[in-house]
N, CA, C and O atoms as a printed pandas DataFrame, in Angstrom:
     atom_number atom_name residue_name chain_id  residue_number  x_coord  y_coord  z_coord
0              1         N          UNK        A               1  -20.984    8.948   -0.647
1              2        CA          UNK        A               1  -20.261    7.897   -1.333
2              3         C          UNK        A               1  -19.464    8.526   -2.479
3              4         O          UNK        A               1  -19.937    9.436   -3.159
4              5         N          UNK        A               2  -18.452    8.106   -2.640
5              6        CA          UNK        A               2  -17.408    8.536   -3.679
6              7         C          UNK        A               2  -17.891    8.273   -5.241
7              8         O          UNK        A               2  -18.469    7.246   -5.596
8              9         N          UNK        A               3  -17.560    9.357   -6.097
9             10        CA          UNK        A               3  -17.921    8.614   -7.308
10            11         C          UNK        A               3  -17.444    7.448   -8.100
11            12         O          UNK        A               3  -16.251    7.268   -7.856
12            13         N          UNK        A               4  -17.823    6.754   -8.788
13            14        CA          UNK        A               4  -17.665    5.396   -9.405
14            15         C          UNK        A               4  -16.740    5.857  -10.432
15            16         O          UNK        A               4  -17.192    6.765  -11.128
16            17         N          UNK        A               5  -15.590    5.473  -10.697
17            18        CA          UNK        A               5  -14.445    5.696  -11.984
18            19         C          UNK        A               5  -14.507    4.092  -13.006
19            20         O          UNK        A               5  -14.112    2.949  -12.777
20            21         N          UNK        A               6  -15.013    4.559  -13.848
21            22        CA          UNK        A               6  -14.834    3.518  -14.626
22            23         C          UNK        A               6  -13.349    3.386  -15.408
23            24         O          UNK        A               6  -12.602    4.363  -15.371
24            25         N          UNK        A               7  -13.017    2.421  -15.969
25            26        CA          UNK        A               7  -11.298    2.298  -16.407
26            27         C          UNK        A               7  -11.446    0.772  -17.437
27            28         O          UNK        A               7  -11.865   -0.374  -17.278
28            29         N          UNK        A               8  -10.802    1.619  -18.578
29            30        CA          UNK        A               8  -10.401    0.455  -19.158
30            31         C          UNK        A               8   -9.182   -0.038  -19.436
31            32         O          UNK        A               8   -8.231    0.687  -19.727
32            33         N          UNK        A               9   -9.107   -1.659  -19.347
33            34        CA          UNK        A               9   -7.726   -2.130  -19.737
34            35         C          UNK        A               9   -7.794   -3.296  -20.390
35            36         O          UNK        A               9   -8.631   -4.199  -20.401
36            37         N          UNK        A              10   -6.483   -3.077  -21.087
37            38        CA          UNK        A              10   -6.460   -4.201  -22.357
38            39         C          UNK        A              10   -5.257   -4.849  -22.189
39            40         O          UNK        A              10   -4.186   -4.246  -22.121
40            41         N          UNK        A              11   -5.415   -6.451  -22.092
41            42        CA          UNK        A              11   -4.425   -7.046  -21.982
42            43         C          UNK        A              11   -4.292   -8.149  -22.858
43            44         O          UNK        A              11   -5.064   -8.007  -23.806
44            45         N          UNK        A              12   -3.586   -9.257  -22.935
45            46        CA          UNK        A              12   -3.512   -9.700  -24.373
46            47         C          UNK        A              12   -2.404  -10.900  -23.435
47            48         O          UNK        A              12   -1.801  -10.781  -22.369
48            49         N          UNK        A              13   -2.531  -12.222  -24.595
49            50        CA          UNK        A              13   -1.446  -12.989  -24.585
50            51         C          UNK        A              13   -1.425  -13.440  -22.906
51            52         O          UNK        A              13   -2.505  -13.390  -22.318
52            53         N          UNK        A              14   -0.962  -13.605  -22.619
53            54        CA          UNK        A              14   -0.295  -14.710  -21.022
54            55         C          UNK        A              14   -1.071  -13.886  -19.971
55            56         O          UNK        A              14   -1.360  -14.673  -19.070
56            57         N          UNK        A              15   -1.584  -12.523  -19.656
57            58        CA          UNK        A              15   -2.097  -12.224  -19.078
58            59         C          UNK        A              15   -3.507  -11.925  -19.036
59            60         O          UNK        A              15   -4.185  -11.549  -18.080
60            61         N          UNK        A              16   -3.861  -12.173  -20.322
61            62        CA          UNK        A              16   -5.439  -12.280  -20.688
62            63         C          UNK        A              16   -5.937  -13.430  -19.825
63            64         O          UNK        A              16   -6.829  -13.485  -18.978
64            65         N          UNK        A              17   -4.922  -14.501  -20.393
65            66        CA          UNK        A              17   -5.315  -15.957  -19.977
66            67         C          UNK        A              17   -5.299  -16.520  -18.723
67            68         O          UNK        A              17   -6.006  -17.469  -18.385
68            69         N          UNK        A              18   -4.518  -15.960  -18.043
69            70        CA          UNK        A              18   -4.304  -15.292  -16.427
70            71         C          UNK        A              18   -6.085  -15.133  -15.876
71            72         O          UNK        A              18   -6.925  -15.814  -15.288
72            73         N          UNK        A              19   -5.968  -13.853  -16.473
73            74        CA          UNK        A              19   -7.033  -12.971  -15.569
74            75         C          UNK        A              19   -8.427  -14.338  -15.852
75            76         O          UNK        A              19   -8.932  -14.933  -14.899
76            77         N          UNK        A              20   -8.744  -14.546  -17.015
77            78        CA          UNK        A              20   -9.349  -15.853  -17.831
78            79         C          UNK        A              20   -9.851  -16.868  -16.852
79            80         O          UNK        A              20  -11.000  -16.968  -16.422
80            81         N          UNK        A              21   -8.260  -17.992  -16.420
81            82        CA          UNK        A              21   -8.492  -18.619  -15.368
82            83         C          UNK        A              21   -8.798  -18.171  -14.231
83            84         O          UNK        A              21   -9.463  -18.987  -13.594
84            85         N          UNK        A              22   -8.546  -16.965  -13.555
85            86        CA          UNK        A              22   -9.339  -16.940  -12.096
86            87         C          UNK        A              22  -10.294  -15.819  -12.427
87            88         O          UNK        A              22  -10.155  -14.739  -11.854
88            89         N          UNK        A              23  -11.371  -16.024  -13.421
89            90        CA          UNK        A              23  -12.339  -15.110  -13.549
90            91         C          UNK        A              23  -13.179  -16.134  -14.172
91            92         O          UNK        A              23  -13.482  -15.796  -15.317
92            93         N          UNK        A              24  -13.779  -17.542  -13.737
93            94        CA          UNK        A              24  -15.008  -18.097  -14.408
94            95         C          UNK        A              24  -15.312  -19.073  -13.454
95            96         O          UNK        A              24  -14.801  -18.940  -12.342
96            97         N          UNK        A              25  -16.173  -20.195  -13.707
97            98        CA          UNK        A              25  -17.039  -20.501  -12.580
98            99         C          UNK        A              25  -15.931  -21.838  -11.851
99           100         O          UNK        A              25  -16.140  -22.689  -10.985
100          101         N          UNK        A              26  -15.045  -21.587  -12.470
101          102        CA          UNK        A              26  -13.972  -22.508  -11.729
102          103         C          UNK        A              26  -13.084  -21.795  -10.561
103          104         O          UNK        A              26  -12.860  -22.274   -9.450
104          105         N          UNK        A              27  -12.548  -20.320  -11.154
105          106        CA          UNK        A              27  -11.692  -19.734  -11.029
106          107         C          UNK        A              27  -12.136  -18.848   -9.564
107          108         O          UNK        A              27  -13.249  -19.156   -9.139
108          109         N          UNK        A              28  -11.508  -17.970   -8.898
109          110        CA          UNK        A              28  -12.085  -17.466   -7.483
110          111         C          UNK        A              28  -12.567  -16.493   -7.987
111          112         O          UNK        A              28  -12.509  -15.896   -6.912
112          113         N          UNK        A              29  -12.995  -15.773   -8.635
113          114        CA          UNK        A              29  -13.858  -14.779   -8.966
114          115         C          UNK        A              29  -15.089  -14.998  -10.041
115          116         O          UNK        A              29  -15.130  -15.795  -10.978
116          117         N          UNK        A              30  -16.012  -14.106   -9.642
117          118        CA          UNK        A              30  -17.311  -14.168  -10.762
118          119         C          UNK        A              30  -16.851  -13.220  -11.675
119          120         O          UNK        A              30  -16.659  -13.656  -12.810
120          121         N          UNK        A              31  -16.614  -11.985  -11.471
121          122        CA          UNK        A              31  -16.350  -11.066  -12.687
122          123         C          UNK        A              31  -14.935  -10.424  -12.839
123          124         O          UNK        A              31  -14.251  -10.469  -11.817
124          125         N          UNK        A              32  -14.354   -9.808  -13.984
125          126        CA          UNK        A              32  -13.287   -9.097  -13.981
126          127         C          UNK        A              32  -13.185   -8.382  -12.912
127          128         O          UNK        A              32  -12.535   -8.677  -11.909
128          129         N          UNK        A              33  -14.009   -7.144  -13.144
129          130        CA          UNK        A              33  -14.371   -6.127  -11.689
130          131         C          UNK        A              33  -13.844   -6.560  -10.597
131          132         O          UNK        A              33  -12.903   -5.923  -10.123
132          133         N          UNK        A              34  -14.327   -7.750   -9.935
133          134        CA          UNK        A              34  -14.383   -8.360   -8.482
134          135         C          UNK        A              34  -12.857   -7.972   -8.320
135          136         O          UNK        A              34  -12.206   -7.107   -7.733
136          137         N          UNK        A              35  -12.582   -9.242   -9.287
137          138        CA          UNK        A              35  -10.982   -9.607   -9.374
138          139         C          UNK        A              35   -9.743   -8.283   -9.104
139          140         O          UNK        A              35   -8.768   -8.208   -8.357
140          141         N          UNK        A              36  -10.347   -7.352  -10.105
141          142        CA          UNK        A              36   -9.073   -6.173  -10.143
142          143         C          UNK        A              36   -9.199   -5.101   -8.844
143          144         O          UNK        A              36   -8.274   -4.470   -8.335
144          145         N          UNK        A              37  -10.777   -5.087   -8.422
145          146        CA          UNK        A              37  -10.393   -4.429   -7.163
146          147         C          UNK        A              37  -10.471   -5.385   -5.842
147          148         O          UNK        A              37  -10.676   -4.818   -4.769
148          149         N          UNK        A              38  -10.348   -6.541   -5.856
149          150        CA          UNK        A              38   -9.505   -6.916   -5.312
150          151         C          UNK        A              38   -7.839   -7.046   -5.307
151          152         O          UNK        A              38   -7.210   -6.999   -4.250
152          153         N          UNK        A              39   -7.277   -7.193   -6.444
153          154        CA          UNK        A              39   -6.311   -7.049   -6.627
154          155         C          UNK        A              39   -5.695   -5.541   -5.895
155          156         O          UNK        A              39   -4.702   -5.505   -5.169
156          157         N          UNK        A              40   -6.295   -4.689   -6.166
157          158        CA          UNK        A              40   -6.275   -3.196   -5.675
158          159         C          UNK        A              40   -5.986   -3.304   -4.802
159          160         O          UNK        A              40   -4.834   -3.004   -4.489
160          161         N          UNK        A              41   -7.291   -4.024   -3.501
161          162        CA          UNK        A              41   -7.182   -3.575   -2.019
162          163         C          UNK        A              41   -6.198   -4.079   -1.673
163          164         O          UNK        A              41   -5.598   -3.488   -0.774
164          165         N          UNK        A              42   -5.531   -5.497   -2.262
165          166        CA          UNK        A              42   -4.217   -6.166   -1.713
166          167         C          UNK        A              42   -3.057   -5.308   -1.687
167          168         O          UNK        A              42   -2.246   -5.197   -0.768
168          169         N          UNK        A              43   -3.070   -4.668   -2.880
169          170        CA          UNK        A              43   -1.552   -4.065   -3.113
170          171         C          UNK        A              43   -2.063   -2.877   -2.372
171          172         O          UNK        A              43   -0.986   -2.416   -1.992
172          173         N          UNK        A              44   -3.062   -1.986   -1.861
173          174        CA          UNK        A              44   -3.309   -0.606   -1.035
174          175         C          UNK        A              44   -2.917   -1.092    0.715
175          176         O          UNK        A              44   -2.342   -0.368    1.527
176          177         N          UNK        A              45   -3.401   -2.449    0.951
177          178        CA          UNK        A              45   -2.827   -3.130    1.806
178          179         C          UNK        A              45   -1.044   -3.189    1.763
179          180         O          UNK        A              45   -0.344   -2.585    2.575
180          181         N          UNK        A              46   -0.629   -3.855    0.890
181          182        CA          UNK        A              46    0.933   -3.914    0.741
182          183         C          UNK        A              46    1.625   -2.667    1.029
183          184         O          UNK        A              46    2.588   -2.413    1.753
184          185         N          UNK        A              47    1.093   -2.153    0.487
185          186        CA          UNK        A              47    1.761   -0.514    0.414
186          187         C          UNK        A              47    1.221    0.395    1.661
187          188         O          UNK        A              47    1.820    1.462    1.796
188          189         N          UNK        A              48    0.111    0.106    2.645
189          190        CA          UNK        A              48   -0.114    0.859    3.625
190          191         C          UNK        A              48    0.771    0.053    4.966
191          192         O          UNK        A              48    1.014    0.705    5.982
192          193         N          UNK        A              49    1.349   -1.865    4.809
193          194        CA          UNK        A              49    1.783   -2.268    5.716
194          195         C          UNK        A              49    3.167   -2.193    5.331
195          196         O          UNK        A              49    3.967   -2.367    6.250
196          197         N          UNK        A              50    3.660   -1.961    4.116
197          198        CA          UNK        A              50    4.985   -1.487    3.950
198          199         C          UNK        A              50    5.801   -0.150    4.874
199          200         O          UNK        A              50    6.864   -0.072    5.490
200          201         N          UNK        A              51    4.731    0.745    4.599
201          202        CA          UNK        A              51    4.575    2.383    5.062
202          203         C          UNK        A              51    4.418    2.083    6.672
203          204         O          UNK        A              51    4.506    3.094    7.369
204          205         N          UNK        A              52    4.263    1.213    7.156
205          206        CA          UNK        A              52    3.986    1.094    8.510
206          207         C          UNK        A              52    4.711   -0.081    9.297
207          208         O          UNK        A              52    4.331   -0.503   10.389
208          209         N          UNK        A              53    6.012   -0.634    8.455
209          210        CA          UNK        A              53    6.827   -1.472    8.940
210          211         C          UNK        A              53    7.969   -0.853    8.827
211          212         O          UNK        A              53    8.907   -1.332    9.463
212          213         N          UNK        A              54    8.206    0.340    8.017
213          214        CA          UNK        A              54    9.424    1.363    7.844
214          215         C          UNK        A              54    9.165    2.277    8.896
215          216         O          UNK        A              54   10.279    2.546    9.346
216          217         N          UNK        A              55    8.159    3.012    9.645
217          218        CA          UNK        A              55    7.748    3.788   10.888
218          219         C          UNK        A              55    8.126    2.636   11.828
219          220         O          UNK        A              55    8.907    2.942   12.729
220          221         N          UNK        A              56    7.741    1.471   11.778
221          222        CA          UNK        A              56    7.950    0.508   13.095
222          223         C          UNK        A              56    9.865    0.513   13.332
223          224         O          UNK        A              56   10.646    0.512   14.284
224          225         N          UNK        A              57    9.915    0.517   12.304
225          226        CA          UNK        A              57   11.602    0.217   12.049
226          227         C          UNK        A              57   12.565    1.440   12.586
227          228         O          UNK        A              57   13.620    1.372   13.216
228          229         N          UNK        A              58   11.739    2.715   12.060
229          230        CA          UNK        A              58   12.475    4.088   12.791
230          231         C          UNK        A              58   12.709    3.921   14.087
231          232         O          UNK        A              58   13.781    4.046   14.678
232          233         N          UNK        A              59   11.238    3.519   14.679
233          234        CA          UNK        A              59   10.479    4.053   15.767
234          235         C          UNK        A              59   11.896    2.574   16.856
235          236         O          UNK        A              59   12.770    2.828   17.685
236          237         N          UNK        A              60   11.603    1.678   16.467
237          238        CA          UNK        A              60   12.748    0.597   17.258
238          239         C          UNK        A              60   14.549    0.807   17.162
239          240         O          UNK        A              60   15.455    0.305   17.828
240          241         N          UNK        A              61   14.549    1.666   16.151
241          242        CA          UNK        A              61   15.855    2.589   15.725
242          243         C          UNK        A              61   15.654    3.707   17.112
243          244         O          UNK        A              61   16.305    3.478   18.131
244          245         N          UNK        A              62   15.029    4.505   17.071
245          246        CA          UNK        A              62   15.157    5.620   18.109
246          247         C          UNK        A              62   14.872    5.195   19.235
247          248         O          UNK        A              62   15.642    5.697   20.054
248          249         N          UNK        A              63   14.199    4.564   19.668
249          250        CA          UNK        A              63   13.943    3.938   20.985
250          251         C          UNK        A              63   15.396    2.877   21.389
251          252         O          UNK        A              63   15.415    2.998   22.614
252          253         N          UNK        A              64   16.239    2.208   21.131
253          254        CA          UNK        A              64   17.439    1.909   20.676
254          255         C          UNK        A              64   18.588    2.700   21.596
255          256         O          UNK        A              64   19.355    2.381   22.505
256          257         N          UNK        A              65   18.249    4.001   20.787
257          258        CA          UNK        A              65   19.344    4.600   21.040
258          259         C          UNK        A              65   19.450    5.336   22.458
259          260         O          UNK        A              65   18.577    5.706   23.243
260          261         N          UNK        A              66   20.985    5.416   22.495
261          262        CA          UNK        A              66   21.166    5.487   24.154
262          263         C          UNK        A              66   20.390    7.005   24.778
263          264         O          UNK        A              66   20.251    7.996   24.060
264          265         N          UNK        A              67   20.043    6.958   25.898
265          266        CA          UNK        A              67   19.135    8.519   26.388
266          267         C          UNK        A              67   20.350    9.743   26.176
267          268         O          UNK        A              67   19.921   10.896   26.129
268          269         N          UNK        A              68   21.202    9.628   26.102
269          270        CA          UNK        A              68   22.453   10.347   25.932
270          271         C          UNK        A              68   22.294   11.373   24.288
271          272         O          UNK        A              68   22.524   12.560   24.053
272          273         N          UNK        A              69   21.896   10.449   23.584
273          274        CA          UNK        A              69   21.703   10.670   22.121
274          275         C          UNK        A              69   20.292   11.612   21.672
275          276         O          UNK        A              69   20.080   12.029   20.533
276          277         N          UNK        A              70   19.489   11.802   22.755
277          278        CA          UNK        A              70   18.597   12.379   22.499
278          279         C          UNK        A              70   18.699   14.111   23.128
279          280         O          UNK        A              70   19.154   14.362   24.244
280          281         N          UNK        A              71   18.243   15.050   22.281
281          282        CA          UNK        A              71   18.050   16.362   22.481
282          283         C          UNK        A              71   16.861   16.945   22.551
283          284         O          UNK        A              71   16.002   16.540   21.766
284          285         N          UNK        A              72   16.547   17.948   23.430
285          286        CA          UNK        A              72   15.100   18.443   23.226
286          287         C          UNK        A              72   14.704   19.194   22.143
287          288         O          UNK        A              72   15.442   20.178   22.096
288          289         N          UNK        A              73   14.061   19.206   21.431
289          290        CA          UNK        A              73   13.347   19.632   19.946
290          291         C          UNK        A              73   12.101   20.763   20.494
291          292         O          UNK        A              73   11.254   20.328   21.273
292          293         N          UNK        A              74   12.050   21.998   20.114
293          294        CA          UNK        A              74   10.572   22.726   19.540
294          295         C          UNK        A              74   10.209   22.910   19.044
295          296         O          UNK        A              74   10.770   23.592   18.186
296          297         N          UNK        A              75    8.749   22.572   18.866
297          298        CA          UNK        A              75    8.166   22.045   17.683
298          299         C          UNK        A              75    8.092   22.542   16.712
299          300         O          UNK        A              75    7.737   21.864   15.748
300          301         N          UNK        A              76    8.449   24.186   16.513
301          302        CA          UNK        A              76    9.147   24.725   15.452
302          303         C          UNK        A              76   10.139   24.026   14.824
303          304         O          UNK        A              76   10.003   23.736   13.636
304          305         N          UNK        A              77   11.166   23.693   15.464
305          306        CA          UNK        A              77   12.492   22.514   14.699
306          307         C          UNK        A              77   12.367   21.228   14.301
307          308         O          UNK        A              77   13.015   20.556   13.498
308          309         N          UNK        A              78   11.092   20.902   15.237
309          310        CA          UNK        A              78   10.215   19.333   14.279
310          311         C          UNK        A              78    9.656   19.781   13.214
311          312         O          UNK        A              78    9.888   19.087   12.224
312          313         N          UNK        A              79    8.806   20.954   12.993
313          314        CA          UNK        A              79    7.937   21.140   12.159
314          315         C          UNK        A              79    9.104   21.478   10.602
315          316         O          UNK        A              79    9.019   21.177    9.412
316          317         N          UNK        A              80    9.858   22.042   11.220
317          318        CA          UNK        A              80   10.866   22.425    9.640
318          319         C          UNK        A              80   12.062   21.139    9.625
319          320         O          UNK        A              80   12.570   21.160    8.504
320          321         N          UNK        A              81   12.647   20.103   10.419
321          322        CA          UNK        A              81   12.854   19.211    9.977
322          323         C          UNK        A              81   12.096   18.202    9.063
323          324         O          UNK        A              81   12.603   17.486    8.199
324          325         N          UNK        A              82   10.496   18.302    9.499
325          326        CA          UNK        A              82    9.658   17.444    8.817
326          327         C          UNK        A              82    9.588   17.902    6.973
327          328         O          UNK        A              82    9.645   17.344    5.877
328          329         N          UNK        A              83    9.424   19.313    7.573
329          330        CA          UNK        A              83    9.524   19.813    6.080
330          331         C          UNK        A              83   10.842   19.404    4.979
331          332         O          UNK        A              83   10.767   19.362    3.751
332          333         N          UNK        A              84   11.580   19.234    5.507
333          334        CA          UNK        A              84   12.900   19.260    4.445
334          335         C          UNK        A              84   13.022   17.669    3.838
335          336         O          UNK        A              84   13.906   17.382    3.030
């Protein structure tokens, strides 16, 4: 298991009061904690289905294009295109 990082943050004014309302026995969370790594997994979500709707997007871009347009590559010339 990974180690535990503790982190502090200080917020103030409109976003105190924020976190406030959805952190008490009304609000969808029991504790700060809950709340911010949830908040986390959403946006690690956002950002892993972002990263994987820009590959979908290449990938329907090259498939697209006419068989004419395509050249054979070795994987030496993939491997140093990837690089650059």
């Amino acid at each position: 298991m990974p180690p535990t990082t503790t982190m502090t943050v200080r917020l103030s004014g409109a976003l105190s009061e924020f976190v406030a309302a959805n952190v008490s026995e009304t609000g969808s969370y029991e504790n700060i904690s809950e709340y911010i790594r949830d908040l986390i997994r959403r946006d690690k979500e956002r950002v892993e289905r972002e990263a994987f709707d820009r590959l979908k997007a290449e990938l329907q871009h090259a498939f697209a294009a006419p068989d004419a347009s395509y050249r054979a590559l070795s994987a030496t010339e993939v491997i140093a295109r990837n690089k650059a």
